[in-house]
C-alpha positions in Angstrom: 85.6 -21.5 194.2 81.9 -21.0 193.4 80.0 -19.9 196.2 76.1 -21.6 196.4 73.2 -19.6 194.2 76.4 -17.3 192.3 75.8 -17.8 188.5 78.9 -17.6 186.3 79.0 -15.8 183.5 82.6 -16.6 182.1 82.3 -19.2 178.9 85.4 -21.2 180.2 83.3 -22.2 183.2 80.1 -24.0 181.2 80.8 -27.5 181.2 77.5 -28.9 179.3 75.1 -27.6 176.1 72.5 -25.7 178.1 74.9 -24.3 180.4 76.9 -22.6 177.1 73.5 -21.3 175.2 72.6 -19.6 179.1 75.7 -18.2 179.3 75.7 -16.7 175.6 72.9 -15.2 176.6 73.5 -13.2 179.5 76.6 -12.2 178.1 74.5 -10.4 175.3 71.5 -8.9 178.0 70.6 -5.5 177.4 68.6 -4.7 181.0 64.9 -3.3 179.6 64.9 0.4 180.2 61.2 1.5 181.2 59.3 3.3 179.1 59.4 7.2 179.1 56.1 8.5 180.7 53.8 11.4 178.6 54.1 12.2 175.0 57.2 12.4 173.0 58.6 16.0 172.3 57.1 16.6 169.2 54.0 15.3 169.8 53.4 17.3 173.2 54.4 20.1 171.2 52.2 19.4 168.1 49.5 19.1 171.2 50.2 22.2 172.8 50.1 24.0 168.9 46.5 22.8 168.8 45.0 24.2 172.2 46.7 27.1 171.3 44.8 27.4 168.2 41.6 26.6 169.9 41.9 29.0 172.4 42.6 31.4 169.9 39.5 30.2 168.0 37.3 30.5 170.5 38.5 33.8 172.1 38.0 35.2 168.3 34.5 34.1 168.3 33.5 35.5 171.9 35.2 38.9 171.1 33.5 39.3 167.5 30.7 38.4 168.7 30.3 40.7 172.6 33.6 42.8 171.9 36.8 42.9 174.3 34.7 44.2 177.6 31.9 41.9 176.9 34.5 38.8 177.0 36.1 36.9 180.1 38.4 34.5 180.6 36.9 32.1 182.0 33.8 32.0 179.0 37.0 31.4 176.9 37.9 28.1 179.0 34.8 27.0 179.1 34.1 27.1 175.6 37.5 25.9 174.9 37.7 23.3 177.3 40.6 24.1 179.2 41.8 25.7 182.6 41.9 29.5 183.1 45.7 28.6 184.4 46.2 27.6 180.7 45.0 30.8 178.9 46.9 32.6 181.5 50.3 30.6 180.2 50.0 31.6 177.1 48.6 34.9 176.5 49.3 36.4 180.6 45.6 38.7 180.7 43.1 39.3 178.7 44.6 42.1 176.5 47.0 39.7 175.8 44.9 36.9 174.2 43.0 39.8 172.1 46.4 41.6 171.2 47.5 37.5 170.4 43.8 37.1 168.1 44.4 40.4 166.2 48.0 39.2 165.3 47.3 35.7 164.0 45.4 36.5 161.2 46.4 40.6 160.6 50.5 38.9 159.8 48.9 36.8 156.7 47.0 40.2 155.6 49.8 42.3 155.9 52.0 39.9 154.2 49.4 39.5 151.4 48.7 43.0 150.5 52.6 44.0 151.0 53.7 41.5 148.5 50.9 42.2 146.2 52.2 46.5 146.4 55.3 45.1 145.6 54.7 43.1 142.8 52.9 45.7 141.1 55.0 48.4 141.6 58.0 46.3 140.5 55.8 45.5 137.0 55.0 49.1 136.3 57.1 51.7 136.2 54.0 54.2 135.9 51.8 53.6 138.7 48.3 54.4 138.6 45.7 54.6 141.3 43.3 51.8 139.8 46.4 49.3 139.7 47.2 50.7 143.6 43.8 49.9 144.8 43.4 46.6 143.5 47.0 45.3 144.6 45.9 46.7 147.7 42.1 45.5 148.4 42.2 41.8 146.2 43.6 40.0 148.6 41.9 41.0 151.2 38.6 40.6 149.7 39.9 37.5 148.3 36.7 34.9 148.6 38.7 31.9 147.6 41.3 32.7 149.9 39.6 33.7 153.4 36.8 31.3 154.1 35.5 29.6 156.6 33.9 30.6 160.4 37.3 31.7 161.2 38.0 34.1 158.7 34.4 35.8 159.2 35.0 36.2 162.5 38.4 38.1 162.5 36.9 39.9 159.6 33.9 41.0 162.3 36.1 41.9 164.8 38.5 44.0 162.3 35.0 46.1 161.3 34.3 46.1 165.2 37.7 47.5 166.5 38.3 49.9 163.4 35.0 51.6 164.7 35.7 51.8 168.7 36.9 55.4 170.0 38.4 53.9 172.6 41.3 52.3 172.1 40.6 51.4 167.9 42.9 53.8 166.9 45.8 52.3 168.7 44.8 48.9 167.6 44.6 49.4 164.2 47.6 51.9 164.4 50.0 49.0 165.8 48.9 45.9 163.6 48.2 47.4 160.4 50.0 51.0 159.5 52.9 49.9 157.8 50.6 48.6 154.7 49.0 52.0 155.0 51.6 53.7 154.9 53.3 51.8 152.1 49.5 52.6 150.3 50.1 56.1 151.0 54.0 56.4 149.6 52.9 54.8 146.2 49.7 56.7 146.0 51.6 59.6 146.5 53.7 58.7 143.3 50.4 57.8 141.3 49.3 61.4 142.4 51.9 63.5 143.0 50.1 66.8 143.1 47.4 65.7 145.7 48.3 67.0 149.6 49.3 64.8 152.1 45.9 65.6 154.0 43.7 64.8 151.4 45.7 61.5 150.7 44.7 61.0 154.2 41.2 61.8 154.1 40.8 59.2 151.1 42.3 56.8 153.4 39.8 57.5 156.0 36.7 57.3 153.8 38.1 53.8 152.0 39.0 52.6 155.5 34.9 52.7 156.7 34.4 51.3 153.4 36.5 48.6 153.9 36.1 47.3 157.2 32.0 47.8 156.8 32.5 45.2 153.6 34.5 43.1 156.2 31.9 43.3 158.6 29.6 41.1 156.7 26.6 42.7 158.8 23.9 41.9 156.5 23.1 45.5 155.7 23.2 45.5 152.0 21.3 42.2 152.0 18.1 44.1 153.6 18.5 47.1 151.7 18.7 46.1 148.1 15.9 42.9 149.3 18.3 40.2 148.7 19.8 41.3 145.3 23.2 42.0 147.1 24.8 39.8 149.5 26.9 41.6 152.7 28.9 38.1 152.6 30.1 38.0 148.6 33.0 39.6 148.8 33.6 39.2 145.6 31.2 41.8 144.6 32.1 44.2 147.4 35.7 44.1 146.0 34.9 44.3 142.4 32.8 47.2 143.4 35.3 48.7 146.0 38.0 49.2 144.0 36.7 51.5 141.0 35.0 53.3 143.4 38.1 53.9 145.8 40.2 54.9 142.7 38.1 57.4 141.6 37.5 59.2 145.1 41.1 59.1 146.1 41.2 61.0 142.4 38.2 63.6 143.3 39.2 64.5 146.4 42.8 64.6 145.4 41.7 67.0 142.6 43.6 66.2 140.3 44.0 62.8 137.6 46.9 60.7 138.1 
């Protein structure tokens, strides 16, 4: 028995044409599922990648620019267009966005300049300080390979930090002594009579050197009337590194 408005489903049952072809078809309905809401997985995560990065960005400029105590949170939000609640998420306070700047780019330096002492201590046998320096500051100093606003900025803040009494030590200690260190073991093969503290003196003076070239400040521009340029870093490493070599020689007194 077929009760009034119940709709049969069961072939056996259709007695004319259209009856069949509507009963074929709701034996093959698949309900319509609605659509998930928000982005798919990867692109919400892609997403969340790229307000990373601009926070990041932006939080690089600021602190190059007015250092860590001249930099708040919320100017970061502002500028990067997003909630303080956001910058919070990610980095927790603000040592933690500045600890999370000085990372980013100081991970692709340290990997640069590691492999580079590697390489060329692996090619010869018979280190010698001129070889050291240049494994050691090219890439750094690299024009074709650190461009852009970015780059400048880090390289700003780097000069900035490496010159603050109050906590640039620690800073500089945590995200970039194991290059320095590694500097210092092969040196100390390319010189083997110099003393540790002299080594370390060297170190010092090519450090101010160094981060002063990173600095880009313009200095060298106004001084020599425009026949150097603070932001060819080309120059400053083709000049940098004959003149490291020789002083970690002089002061080391003796020729490796």
């Amino acid at each position: 028995m077929i009760l009034p408005g119940t709709v049969t489903l069961m072939c056996d049952t259709v007695n004319s044409p259209t009856d069949e072809i509507f009963a074929q078809a709701m034996n093959t309905y698949e309900p319509i599922r609605p659509a998930r809401r928000g982005r798919p997985p990867k692109a919400a995560a892609e997403a969340a990648g790229d307000t990373r990065e601009t926070i990041l960005d932006v939080a690089e400029a600021q602190f190059s620019k007015h250092g860590f105590d001249g930099v708040t949170l919320r100017q970061v939000a502002r500028d990067a267009r997003v909630d303080t609640a956001l910058i919070h998420y990610y980095f927790g306070a603000k040592r933690g966005l500045f600890d999370a700047v000085f990372l980013r780019r100081a991970e692709i330096l340290n990997t640069e300049r590691l492999d580079a002492l590697e390489r060329y201590e692996r090619e010869n046998p018979a280190l010698e300080v001129e070889g050291i320096m240049e494994a050691f500051l090219r890439p750094i100093l690299d024009p074709t390979a650190h461009r852009g606003e970015g780059w400048r900025n880090y390289f700003a803040l780097v000069a900035q930090v490496n010159g603050t009494p109050q906590w640039g030590g620690e800073t500089m200690t945590r995200y970039f002594d194991p290059v320095i260190r590694r500097l210092i073991e092969m040196l100390k093969k390319a010189l083997p009579h110099a003393r540790d503290e002299d080594l370390y003196w060297s170190y010092h003076m090519l450090s101010g050197a160094l981060t002063l070239s990173m600095g880009q400040t313009g200095r060298i521009d106004l001084l020599s009337g425009g026949l150097c340029r603070s932001d060819d870093l080309g120059a400053a490493r083709d000049h940098l590194i004959p003149f490291a070599a020789a002083g970690f020689r002089a002061a080391c007194g003796r020729s490796g």
